[in-house]
N, CA, C and O atoms as a Tripos MOL2 file, in Angstrom:
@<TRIPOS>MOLECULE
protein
  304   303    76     0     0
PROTEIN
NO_CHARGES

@<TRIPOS>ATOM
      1 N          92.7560   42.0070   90.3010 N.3       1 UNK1
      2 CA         93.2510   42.1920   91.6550 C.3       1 UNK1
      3 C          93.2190   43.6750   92.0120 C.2       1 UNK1
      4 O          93.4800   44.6120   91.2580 O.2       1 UNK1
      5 N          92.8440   43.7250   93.3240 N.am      2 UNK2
      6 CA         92.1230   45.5060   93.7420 C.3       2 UNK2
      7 C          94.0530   46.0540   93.6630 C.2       2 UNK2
      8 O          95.0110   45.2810   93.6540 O.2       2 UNK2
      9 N          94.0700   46.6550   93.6460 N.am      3 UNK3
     10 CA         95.5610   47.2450   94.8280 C.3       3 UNK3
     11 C          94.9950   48.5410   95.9720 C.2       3 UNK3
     12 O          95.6750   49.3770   96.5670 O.2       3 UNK3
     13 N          93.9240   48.3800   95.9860 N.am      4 UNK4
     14 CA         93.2430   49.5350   97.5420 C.3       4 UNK4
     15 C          93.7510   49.0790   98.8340 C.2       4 UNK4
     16 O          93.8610   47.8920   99.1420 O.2       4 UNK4
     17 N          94.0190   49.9530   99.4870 N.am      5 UNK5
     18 CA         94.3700   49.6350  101.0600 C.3       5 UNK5
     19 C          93.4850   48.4920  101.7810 C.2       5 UNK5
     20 O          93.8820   47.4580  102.3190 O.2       5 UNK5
     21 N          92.1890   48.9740  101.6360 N.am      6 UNK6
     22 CA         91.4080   47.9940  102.2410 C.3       6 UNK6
     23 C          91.1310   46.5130  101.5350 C.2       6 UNK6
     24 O          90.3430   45.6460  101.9140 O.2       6 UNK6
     25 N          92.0200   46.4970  100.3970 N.am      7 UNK7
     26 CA         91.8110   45.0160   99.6640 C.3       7 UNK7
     27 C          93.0280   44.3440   99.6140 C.2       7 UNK7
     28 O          93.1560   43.2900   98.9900 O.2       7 UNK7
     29 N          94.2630   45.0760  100.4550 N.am      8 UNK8
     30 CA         95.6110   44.4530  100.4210 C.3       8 UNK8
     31 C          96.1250   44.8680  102.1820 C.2       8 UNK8
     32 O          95.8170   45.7390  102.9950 O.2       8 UNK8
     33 N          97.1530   43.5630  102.1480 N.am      9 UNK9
     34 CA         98.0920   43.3240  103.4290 C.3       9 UNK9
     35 C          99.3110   44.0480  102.9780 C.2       9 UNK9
     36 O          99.8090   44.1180  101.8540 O.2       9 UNK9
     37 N          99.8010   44.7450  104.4910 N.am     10 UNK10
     38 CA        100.9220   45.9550  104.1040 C.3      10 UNK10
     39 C         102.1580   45.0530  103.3510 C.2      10 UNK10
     40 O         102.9180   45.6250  102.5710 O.2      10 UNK10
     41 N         102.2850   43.7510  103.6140 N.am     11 UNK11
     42 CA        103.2920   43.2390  102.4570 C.3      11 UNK11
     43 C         102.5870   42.9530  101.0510 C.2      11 UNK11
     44 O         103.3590   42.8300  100.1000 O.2      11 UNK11
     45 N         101.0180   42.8140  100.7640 N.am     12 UNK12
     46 CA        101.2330   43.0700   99.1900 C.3      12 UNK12
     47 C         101.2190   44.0770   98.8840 C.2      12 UNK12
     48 O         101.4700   44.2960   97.6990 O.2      12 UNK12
     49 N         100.8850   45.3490   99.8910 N.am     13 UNK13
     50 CA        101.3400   46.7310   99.2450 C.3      13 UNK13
     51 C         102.9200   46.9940   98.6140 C.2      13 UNK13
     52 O         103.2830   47.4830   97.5450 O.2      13 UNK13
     53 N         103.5370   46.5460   99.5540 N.am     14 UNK14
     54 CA        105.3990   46.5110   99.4530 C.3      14 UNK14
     55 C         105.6050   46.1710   98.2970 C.2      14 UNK14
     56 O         106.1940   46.9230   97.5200 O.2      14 UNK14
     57 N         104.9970   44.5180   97.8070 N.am     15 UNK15
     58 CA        105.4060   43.7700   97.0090 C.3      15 UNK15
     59 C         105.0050   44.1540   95.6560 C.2      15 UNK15
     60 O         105.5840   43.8420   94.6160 O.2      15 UNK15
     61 N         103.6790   45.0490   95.8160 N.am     16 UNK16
     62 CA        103.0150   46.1210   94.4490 C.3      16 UNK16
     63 C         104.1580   47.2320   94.6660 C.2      16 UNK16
     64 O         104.5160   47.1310   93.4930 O.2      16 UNK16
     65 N         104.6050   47.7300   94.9270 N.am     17 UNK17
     66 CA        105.4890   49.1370   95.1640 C.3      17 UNK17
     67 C         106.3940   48.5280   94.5780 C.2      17 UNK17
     68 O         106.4610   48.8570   93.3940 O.2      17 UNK17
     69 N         107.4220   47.4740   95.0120 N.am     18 UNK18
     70 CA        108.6960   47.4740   94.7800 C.3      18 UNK18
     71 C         108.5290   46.3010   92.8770 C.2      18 UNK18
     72 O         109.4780   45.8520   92.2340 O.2      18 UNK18
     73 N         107.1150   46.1760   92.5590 N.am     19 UNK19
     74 CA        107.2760   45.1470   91.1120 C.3      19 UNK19
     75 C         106.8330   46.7080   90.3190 C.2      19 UNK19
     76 O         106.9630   46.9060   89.1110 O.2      19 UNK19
     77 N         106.4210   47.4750   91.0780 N.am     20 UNK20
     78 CA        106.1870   48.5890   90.1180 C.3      20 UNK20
     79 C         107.2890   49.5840   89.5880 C.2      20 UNK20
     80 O         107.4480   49.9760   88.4320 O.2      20 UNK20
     81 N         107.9290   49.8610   90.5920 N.am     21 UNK21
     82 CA        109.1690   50.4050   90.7560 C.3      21 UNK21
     83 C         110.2610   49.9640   89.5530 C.2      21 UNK21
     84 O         110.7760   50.5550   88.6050 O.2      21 UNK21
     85 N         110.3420   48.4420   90.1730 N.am     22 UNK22
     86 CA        111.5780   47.8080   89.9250 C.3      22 UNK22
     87 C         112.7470   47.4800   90.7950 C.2      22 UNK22
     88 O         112.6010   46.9500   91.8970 O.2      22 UNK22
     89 N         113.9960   47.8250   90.2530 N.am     23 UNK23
     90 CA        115.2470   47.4800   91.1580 C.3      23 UNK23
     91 C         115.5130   48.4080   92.1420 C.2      23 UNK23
     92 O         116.6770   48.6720   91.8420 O.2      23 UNK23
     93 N         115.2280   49.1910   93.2430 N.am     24 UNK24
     94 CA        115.7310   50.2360   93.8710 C.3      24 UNK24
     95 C         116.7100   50.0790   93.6710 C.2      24 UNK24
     96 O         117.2260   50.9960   93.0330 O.2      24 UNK24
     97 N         117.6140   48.9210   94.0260 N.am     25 UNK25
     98 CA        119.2550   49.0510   95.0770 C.3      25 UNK25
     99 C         119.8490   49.0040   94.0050 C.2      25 UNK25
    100 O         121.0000   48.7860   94.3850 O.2      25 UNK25
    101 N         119.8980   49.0850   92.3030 N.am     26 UNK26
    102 CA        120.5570   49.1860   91.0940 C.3      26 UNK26
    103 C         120.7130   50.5650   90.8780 C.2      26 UNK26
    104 O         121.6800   50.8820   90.1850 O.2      26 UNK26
    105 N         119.9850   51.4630   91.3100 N.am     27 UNK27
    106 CA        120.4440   52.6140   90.6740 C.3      27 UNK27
    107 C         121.4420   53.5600   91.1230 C.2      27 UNK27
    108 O         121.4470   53.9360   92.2950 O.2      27 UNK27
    109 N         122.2460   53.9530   90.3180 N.am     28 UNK28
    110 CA        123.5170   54.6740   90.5120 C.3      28 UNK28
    111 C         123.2500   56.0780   91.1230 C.2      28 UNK28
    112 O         123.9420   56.3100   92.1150 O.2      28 UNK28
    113 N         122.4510   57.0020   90.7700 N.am     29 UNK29
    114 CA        122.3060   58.0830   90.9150 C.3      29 UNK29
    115 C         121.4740   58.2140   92.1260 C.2      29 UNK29
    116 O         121.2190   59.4120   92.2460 O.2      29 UNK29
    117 N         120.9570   57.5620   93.0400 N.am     30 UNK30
    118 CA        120.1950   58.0680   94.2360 C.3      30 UNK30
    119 C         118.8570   58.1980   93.6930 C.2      30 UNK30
    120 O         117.9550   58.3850   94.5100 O.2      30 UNK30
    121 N         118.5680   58.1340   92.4730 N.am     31 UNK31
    122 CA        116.9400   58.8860   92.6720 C.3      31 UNK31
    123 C         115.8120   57.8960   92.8300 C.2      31 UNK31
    124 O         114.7850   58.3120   93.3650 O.2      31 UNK31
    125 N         115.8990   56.0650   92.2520 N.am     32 UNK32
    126 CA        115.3120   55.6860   93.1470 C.3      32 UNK32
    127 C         115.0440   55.3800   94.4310 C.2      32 UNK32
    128 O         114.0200   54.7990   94.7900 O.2      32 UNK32
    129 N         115.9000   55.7370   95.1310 N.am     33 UNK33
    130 CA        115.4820   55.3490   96.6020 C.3      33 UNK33
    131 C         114.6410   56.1050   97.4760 C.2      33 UNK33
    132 O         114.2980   55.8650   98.6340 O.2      33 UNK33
    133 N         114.2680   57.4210   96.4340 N.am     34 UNK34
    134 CA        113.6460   58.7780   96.5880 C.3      34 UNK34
    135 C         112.3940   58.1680   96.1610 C.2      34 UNK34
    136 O         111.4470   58.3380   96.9280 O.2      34 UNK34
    137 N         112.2150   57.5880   95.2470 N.am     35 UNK35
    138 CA        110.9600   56.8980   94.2500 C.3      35 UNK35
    139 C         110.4800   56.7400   95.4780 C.2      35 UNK35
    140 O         109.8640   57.5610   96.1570 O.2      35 UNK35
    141 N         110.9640   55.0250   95.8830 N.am     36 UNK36
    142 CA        110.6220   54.2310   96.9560 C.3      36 UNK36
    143 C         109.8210   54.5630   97.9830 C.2      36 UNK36
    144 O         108.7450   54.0680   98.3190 O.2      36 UNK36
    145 N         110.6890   55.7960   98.6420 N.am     37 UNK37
    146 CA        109.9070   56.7880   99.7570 C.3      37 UNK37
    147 C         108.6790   57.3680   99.2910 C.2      37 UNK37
    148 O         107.5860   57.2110   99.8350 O.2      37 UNK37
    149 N         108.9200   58.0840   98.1960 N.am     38 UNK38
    150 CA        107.1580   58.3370   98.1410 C.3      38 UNK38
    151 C         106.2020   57.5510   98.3660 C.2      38 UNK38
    152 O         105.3570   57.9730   99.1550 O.2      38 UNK38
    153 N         106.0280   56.3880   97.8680 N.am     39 UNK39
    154 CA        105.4330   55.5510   98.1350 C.3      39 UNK39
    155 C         105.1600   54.6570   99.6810 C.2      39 UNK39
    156 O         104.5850   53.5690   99.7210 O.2      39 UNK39
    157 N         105.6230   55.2700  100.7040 N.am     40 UNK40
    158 CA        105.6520   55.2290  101.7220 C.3      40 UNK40
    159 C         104.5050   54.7680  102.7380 C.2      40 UNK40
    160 O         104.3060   53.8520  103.5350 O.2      40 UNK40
    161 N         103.8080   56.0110  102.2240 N.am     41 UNK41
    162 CA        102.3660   56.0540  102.8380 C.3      41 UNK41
    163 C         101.2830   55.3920  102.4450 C.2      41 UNK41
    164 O         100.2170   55.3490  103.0600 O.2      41 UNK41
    165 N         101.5800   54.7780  101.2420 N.am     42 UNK42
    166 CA        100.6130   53.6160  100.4760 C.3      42 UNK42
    167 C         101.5230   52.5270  101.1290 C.2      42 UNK42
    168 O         101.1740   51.7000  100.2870 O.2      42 UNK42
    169 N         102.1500   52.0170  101.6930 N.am     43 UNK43
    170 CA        102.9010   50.7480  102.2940 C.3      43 UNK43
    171 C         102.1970   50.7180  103.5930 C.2      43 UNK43
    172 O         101.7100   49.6730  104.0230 O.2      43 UNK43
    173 N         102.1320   51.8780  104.2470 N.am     44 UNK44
    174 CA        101.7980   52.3850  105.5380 C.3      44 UNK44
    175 C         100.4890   52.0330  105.5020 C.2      44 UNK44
    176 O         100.0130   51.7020  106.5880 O.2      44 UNK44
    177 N         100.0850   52.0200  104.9670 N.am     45 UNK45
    178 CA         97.9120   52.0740  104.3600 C.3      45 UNK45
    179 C          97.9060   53.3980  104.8900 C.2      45 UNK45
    180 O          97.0190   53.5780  105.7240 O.2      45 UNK45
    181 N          98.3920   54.0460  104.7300 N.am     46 UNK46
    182 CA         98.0070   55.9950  104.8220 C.3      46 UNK46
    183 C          96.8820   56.6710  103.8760 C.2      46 UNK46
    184 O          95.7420   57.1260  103.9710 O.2      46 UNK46
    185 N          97.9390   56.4510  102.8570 N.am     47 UNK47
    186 CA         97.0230   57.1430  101.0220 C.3      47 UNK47
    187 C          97.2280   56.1850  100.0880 C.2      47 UNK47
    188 O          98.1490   55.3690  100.0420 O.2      47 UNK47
    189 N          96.0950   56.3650   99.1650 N.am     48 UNK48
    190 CA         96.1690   55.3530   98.2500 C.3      48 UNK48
    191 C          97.1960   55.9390   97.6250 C.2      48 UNK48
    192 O          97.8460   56.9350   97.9440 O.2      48 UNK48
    193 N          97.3320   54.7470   96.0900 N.am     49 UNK49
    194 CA         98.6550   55.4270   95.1330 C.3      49 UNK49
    195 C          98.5830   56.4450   94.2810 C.2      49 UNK49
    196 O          99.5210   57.2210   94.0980 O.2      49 UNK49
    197 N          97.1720   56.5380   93.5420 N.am     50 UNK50
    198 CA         96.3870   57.7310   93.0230 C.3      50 UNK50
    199 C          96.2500   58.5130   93.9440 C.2      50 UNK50
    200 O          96.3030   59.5980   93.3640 O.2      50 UNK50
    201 N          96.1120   58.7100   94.9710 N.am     51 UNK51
    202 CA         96.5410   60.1940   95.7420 C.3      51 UNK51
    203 C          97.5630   60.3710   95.8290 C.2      51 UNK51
    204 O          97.7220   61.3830   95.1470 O.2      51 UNK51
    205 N          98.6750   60.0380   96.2930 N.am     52 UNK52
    206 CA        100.4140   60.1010   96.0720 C.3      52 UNK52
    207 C         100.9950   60.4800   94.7330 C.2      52 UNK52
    208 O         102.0670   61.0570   94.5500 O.2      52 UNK52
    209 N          99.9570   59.9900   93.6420 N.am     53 UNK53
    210 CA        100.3570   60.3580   92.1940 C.3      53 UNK53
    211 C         100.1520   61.4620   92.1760 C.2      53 UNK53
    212 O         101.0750   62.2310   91.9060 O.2      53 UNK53
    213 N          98.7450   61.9830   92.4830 N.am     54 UNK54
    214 CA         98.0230   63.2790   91.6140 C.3      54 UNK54
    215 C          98.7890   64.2890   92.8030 C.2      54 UNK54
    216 O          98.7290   65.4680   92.4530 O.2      54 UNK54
    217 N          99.2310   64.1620   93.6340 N.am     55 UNK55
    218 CA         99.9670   64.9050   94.4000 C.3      55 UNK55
    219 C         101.5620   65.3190   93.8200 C.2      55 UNK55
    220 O         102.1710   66.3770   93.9750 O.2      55 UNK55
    221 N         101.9330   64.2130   93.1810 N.am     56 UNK56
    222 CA        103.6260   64.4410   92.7140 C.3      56 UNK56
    223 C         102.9450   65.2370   91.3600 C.2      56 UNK56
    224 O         103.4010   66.3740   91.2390 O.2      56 UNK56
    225 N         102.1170   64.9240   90.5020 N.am     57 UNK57
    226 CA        101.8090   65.5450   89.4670 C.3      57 UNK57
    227 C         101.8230   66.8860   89.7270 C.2      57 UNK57
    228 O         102.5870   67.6380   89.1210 O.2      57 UNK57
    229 N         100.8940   67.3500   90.7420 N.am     58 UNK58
    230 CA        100.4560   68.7330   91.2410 C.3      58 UNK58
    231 C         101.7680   69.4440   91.5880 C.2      58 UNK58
    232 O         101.6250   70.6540   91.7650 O.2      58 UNK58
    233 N         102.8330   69.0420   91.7070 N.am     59 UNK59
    234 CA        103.8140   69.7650   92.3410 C.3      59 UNK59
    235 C         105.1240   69.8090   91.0720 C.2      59 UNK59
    236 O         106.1300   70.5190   91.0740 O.2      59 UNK59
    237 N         104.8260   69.1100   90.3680 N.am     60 UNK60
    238 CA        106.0860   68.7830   89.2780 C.3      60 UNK60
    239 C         106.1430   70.1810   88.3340 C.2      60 UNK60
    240 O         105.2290   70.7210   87.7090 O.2      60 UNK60
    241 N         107.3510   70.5070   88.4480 N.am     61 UNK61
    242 CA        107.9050   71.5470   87.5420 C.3      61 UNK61
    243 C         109.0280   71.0920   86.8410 C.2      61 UNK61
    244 O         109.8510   70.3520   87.3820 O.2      61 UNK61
    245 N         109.1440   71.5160   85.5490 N.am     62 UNK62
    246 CA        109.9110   70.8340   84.3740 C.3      62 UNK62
    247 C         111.1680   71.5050   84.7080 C.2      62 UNK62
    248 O         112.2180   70.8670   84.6360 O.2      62 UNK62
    249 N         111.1580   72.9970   85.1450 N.am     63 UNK63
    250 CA        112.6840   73.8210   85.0950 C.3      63 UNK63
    251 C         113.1950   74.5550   84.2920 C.2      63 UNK63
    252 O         114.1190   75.3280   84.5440 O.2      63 UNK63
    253 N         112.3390   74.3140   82.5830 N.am     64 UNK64
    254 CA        112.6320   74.5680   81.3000 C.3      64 UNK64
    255 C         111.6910   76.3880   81.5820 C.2      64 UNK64
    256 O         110.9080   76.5620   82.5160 O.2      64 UNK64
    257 N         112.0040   77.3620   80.6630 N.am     65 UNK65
    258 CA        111.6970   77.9930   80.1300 C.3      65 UNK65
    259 C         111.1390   78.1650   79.1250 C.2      65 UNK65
    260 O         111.7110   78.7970   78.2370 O.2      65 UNK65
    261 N         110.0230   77.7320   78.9600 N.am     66 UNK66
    262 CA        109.3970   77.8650   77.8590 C.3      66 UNK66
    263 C         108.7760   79.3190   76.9410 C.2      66 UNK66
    264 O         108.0430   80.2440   77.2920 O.2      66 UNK66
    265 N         109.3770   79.0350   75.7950 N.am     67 UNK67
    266 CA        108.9030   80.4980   75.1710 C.3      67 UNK67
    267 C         107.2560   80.5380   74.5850 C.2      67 UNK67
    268 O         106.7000   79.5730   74.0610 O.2      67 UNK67
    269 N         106.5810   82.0020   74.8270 N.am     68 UNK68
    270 CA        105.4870   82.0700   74.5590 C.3      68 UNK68
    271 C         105.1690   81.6810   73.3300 C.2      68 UNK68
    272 O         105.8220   82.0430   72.3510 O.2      68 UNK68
    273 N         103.9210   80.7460   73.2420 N.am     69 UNK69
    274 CA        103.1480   80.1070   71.7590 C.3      69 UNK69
    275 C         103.2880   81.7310   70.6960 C.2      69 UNK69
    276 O         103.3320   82.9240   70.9950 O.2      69 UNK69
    277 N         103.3100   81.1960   69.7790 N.am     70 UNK70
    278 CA        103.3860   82.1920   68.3170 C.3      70 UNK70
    279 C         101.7120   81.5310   67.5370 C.2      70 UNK70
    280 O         101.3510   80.3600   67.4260 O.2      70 UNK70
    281 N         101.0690   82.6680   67.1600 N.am     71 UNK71
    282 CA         99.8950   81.8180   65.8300 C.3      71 UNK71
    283 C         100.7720   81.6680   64.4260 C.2      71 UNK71
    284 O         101.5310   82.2760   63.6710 O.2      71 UNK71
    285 N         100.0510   80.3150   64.6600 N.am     72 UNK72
    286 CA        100.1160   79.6740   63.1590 C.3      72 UNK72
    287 C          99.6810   80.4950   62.1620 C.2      72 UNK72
    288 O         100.0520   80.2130   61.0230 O.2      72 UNK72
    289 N          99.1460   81.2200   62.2860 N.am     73 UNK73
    290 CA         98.9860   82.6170   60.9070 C.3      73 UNK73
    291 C          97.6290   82.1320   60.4120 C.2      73 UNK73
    292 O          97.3160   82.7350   59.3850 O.2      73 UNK73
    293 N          96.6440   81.1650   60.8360 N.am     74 UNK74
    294 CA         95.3620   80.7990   60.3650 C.3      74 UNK74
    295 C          94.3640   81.4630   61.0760 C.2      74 UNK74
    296 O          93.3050   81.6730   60.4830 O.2      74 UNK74
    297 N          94.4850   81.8250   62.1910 N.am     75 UNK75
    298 CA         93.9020   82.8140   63.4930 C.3      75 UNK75
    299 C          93.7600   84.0610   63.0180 C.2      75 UNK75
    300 O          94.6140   84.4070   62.2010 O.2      75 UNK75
    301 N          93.1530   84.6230   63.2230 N.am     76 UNK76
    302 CA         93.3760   86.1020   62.9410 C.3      76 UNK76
    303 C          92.7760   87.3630   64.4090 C.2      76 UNK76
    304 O          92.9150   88.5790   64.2740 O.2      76 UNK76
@<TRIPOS>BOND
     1     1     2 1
     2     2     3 1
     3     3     4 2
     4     3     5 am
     5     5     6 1
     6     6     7 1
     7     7     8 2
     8     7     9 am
     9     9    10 1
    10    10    11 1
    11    11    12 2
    12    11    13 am
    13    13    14 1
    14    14    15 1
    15    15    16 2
    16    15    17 am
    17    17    18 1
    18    18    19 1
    19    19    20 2
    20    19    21 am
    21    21    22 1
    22    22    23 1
    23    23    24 2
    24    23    25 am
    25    25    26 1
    26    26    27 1
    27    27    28 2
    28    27    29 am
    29    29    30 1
    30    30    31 1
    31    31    32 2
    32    31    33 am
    33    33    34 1
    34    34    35 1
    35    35    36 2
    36    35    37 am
    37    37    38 1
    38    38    39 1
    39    39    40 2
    40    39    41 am
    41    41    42 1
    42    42    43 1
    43    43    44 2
    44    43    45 am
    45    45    46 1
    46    46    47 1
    47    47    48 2
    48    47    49 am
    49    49    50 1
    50    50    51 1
    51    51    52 2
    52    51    53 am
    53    53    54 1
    54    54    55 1
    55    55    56 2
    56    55    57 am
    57    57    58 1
    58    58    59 1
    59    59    60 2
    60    59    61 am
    61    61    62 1
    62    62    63 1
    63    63    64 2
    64    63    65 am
    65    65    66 1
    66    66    67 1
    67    67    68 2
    68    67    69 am
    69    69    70 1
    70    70    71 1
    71    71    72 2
    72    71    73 am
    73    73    74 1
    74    74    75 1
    75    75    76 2
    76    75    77 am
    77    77    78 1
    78    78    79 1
    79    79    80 2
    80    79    81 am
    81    81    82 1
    82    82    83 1
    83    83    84 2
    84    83    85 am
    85    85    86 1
    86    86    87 1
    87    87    88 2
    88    87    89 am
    89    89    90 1
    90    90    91 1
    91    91    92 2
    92    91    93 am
    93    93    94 1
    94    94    95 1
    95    95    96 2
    96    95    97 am
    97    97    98 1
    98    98    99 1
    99    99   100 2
   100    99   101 am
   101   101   102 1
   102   102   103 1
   103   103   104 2
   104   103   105 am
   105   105   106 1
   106   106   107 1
   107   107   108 2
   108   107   109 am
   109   109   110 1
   110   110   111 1
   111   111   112 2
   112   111   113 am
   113   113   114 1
   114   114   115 1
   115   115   116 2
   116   115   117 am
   117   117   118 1
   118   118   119 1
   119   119   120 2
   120   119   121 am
   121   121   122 1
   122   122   123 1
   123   123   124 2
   124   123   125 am
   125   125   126 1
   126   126   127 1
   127   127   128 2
   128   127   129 am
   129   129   130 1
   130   130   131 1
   131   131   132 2
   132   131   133 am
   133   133   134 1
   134   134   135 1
   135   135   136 2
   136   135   137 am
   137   137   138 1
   138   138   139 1
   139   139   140 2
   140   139   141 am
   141   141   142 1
   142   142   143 1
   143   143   144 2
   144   143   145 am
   145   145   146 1
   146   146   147 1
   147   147   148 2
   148   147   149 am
   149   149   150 1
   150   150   151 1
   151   151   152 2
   152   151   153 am
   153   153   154 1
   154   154   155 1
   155   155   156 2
   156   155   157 am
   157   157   158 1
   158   158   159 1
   159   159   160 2
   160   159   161 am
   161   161   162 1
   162   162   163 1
   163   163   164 2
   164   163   165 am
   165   165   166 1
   166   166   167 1
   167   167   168 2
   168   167   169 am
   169   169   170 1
   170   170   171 1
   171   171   172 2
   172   171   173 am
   173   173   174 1
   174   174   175 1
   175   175   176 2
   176   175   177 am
   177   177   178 1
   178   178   179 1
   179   179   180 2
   180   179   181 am
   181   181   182 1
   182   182   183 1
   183   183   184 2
   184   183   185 am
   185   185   186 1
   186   186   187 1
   187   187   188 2
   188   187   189 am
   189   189   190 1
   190   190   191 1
   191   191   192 2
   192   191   193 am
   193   193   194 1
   194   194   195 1
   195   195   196 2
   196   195   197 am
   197   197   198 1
   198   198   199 1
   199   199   200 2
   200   199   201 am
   201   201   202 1
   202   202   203 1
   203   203   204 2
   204   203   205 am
   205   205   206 1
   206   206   207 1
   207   207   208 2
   208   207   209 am
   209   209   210 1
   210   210   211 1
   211   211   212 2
   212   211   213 am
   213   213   214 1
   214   214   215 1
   215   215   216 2
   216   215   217 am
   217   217   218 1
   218   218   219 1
   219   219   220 2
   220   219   221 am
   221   221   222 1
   222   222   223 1
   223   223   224 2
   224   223   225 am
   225   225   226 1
   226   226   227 1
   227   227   228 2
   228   227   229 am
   229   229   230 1
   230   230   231 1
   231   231   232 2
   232   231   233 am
   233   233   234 1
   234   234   235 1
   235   235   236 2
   236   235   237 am
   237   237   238 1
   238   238   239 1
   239   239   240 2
   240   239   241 am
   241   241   242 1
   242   242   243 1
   243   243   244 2
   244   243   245 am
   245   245   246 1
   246   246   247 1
   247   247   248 2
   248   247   249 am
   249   249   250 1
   250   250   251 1
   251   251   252 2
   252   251   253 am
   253   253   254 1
   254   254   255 1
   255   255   256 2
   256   255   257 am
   257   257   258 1
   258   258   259 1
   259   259   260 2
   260   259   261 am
   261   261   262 1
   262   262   263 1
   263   263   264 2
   264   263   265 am
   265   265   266 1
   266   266   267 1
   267   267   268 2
   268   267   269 am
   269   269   270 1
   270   270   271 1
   271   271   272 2
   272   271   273 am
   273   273   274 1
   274   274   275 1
   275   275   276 2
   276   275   277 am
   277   277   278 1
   278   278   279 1
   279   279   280 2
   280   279   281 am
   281   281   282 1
   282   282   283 1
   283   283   284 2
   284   283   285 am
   285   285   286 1
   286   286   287 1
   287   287   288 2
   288   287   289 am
   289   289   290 1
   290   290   291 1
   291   291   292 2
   292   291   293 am
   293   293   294 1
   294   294   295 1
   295   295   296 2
   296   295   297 am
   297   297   298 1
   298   298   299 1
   299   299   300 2
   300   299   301 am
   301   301   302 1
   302   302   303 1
   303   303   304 2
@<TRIPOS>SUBSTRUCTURE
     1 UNK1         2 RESIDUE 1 A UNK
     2 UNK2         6 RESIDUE 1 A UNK
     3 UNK3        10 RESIDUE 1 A UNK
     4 UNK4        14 RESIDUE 1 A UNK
     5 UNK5        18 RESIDUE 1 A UNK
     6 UNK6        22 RESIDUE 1 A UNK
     7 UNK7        26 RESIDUE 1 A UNK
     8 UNK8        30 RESIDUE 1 A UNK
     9 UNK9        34 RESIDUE 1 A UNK
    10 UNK10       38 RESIDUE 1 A UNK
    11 UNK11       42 RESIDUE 1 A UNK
    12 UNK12       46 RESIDUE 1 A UNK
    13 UNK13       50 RESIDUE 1 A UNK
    14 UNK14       54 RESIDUE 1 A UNK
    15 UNK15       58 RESIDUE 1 A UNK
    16 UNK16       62 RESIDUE 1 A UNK
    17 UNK17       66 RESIDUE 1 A UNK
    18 UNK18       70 RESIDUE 1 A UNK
    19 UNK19       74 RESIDUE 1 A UNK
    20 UNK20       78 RESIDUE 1 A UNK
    21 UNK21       82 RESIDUE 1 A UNK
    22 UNK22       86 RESIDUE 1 A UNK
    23 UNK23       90 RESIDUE 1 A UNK
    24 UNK24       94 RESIDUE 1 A UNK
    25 UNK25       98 RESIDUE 1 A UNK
    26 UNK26      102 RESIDUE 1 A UNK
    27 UNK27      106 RESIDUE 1 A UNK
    28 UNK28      110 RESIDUE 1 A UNK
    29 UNK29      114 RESIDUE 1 A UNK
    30 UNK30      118 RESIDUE 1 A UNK
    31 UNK31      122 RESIDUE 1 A UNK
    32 UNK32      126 RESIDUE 1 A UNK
    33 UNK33      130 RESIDUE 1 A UNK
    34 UNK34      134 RESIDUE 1 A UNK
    35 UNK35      138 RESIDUE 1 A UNK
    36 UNK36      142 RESIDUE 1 A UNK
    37 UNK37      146 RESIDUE 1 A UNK
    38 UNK38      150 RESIDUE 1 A UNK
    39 UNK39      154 RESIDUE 1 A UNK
    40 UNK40      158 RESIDUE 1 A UNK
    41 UNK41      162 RESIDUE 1 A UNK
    42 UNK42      166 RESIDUE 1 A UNK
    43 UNK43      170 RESIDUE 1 A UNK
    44 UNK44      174 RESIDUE 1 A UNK
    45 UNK45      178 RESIDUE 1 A UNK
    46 UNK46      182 RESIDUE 1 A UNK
    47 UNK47      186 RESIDUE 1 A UNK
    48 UNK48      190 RESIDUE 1 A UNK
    49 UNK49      194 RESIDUE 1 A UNK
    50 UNK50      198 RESIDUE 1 A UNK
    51 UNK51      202 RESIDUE 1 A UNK
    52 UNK52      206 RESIDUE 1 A UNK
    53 UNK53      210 RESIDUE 1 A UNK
    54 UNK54      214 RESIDUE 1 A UNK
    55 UNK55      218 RESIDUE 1 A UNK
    56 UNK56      222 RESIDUE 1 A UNK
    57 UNK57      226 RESIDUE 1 A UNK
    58 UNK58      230 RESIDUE 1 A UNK
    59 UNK59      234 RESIDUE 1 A UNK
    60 UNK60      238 RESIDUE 1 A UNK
    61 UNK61      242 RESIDUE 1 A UNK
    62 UNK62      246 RESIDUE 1 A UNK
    63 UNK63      250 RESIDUE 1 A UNK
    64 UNK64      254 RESIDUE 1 A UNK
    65 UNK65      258 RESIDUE 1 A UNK
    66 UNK66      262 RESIDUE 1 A UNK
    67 UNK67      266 RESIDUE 1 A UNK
    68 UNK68      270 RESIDUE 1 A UNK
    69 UNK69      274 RESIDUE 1 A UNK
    70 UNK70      278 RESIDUE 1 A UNK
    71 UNK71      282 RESIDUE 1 A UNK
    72 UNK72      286 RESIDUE 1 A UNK
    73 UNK73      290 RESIDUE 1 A UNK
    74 UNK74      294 RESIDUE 1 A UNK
    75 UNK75      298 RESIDUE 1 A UNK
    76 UNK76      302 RESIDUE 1 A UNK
């Protein structure tokens, strides 16, 4: 089964969003209902979901500080 805009009706888009998802209205903390919305514009037939992905990817920052790599001492 495609899941492309042009191979689905805006309710099997919904119905792919919300089995992918899961429970929105279970979660305690607010952050799925944030999920949900992204996915917006693939409900809409706007953007596919692989563009909406590689877009949240492109923007995701961890927050962490990471300390600079050290050599393993085999390098020279």
């Amino acid at each position: 089964m495609s899941i492309l805009i042009k191979d689905t009706t805006k309710e099997e888009r919904e119905r792919i969003v919300n089995e992918s998802i899961g429970n929105v209205n279970g979660s305690c903390d607010g952050c799925m209902a944030g999920l949900a919305e992204m996915y917006q514009d693939y409900i809409d037939g706007k953007r596919e979901i692989s563009e909406i992905n590689m877009a949240f990817r492109a923007h995701y920052e961890s927050g962490e500080e990471v300390p600079p790599r050290q050599s393993c001492g085999y390098i020279n």
